[in-house]
N, C-alpha and C positions, 0 to 999 in steps of 0.2 A: 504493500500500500504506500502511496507516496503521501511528503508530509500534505500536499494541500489538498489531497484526500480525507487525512487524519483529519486537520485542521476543519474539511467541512462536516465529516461527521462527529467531533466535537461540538461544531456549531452547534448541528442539530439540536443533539443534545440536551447540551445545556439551554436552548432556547428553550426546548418542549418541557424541563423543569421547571425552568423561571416562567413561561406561559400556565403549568397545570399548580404551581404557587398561587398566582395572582389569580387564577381561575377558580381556587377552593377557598381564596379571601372574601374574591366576590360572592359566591355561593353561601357562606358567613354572613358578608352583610345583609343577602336576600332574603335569608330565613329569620332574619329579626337579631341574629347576633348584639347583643349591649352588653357592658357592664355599669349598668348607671347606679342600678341596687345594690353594688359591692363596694360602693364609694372608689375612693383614686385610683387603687390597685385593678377594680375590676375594668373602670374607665380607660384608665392609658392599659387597656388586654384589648380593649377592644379597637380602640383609637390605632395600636399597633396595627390590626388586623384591616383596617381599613387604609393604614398607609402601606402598608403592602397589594394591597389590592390598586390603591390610585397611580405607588409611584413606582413599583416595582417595573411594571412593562416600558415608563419610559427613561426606566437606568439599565433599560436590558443592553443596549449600544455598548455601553459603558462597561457592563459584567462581561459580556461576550467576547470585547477587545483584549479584555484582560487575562481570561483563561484560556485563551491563544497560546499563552507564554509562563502560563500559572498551573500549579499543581489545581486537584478539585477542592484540598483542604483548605487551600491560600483563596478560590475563587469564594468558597461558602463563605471565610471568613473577611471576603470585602463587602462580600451581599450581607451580610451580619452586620458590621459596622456602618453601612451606607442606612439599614434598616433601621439601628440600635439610634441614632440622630434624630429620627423621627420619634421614636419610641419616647424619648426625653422629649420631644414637642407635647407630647401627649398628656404633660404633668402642667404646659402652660395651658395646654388647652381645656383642659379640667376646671383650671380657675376661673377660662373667660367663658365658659358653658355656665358656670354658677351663676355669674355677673351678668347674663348677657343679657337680660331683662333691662340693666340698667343701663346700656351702650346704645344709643341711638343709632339705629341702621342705619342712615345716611352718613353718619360721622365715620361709621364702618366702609361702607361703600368708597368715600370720596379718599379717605387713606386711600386703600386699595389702590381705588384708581388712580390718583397721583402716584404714589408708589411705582405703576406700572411703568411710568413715564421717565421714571428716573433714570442716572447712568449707573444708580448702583444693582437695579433690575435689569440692567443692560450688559452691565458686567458680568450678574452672574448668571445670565441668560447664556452668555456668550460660552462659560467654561460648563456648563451642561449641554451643550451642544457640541463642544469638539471634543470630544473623550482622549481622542489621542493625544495631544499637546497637551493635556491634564494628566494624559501617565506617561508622556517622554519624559515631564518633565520633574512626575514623585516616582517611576517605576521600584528606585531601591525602598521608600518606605513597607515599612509593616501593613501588611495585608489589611488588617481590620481598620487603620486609622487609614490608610489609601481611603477605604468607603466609609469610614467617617467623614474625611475631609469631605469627599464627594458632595456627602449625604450634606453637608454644611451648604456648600455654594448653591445645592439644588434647595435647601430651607433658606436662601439668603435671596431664592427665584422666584420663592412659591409661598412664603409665609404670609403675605398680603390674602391670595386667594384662601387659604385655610383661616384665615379668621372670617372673611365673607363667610365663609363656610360654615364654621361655629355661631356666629353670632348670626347673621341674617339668615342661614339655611338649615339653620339646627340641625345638622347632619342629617337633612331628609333625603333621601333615594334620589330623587330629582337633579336635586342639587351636589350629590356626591359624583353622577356620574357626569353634570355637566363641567363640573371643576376638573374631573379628572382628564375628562376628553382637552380642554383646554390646555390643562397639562403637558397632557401628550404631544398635541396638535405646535405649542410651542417650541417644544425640544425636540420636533421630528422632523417636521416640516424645513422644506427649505424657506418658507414664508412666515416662519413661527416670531421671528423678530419683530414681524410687521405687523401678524395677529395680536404681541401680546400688548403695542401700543395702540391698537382698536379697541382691545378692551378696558384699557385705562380709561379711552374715552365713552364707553358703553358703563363701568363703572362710575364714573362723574355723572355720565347722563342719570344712569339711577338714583343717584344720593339727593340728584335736584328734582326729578320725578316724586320720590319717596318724599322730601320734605314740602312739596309741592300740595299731593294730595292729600 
């Protein structure tokens, strides 16, 4: 077998893992999956399970590139670490799910959408998008902090959209799968740069709609 054989049925592979992960997260959230009655601990179980299902498929580029050149042990543990980032989102997001009665949705919204607009959503739009020059350039670190860092620049892309998400969409089905399609549609697309400043201004338009009516 030559290697770019090997190399393509690695691919395979590991796609159809990281595809049948994100596919039984989803399957989780669809049957009702919460921990809202187990207080914190049950909350960020479940909060996990739904950032694996949003963001897992669009760091698959990212996992894939890497177990190119990586052991299975070294790939699980950058999928671990890129995962484990989010997982600790999951203790902020607890507090603002308590709070969110008290956060006016447009004030929500209008963040957001500036946010979007900014060069620091631009910057780290940009190193979610090129996975390569993001592991030319840490290839020797440690596996799990590689997808920590990761997992950082992609919460430094996306942490605007997950508090819309918390506070104006209560984590409803709806709004899980339109944030997440978003997600994707940003970091995959060759036009996702351009999408994610339409929505900055689709968010602004809401926060003036919402305070409006």
């Amino acid at each position: 077998m030559t290697g770019s054989a090997r190399d393509g049925h690695f691919d395979r592979r590991a796609s159809g893992v990281i595809a049948l992960v994100a596919l039984m997260a989803w399957i989780a959230i669809l049957v009702g999956f919460n921990g809202d009655e187990a207080g914190i601990v049950g909350f960020v179980a479940a909060w996990t399970v739904m950032m694996v299902a949003m963001m897992l498929p669009s760091a698959m580029p990212f996992i894939l590139l890497y177990q190119r050149g990586a052991s299975r042990r070294a790939t699980t543990a950058l999928a671990a670490g890129y995962i484990a980032v989010w997982s600790l989102v999951g203790i902020a997001a607890w507090v603002l799910d308590a709070k969110a009665m008290d956060i006016p949705i447009p004030v929500v919204l209008l963040t957001a959408g500036i946010y979007q607009l900014t060069p620091a959503k631009s910057a780290c739009l940009r190193r979610c998008r090129t996975p390569a020059d993001f592991l030319v350039e840490r290839w020797r670190t440690n596996a799990f902090v590689l997808g920590a860092d990761h997992g950082r620049y992609c919460l430094g892309c996306c942490w605007s959209l997950m508090a819309v998400l918390v506070v104006a969409g209560m984590m409803g089905i709806i709004w899980v799968v339109a944030i997440a399609s978003i997600v994707a549609v940003e970091k995959l697309s060759s036009r996702g740069a351009e999408l994610a400043r339409w929505i900055g201004v689709a968010l602004i338009a809401g926060a003036i709609w919402t305070t409006l009516v």
